[in-house]
N, C-alpha and C positions, 0 to 999 in steps of 0.2 A: 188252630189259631182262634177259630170261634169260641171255644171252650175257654181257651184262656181269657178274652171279652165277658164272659157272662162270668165267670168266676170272680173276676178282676168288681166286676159291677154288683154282684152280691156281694163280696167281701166290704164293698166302698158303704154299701149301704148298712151292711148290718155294724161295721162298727160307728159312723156315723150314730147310728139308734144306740148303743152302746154309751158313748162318751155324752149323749144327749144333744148333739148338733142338729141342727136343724135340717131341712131337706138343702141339696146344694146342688143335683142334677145328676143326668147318667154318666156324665162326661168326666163331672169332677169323682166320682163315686167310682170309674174304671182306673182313671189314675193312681187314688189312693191305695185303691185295693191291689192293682199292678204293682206298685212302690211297698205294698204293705207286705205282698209277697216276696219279695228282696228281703225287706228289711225281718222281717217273720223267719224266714227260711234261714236265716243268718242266724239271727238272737236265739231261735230254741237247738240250733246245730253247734252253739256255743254250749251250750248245756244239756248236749248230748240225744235230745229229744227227737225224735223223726215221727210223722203223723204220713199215713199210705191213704192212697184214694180220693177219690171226690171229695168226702167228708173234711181229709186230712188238709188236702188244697186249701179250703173254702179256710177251713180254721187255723192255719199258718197265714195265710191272707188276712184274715181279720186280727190277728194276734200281732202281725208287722203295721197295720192300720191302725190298728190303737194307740198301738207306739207311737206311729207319726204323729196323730193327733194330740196325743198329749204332750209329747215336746213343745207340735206348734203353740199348746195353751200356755204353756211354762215359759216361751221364748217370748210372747203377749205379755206377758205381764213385767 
């Protein structure tokens, strides 16, 4: 469960630095990145993709974090 916290929290943060947003906290950086992993693990198993390991984690997390990000920006305007 810790694992999935710090994962969740790097994933938040690196797409954050990614999409160019600004700093938003640890809090909001665990959710995205937890939501990022849903939404990641879903869209690249859509298209057949699977990433293994740490690595793989972090970067399904930030790959479903992006996403969310950029809807929220699409859905802004």
């Amino acid at each position: 469960m810790i694992w999935t916290v710090v994962v969740g929290i790097v994933a938040g943060a690196v797409a954050c630095l990614i999409m160019g947003r600004e700093r938003q906290g640890c809090l909001v950086n665990l959710l995205l990145g937890l939501a990022g992993g849903f939404v990641g693990g879903n869209a690249l198993g859509w298209i057949g993709v699977e990433w293994h390991g740490v690595t793989g984690q972090i970067g399904t997390s930030v790959v479903g974090a992006v996403i969310i990000l950029w809807l929220c920006a699409k859905l802004k305007r």
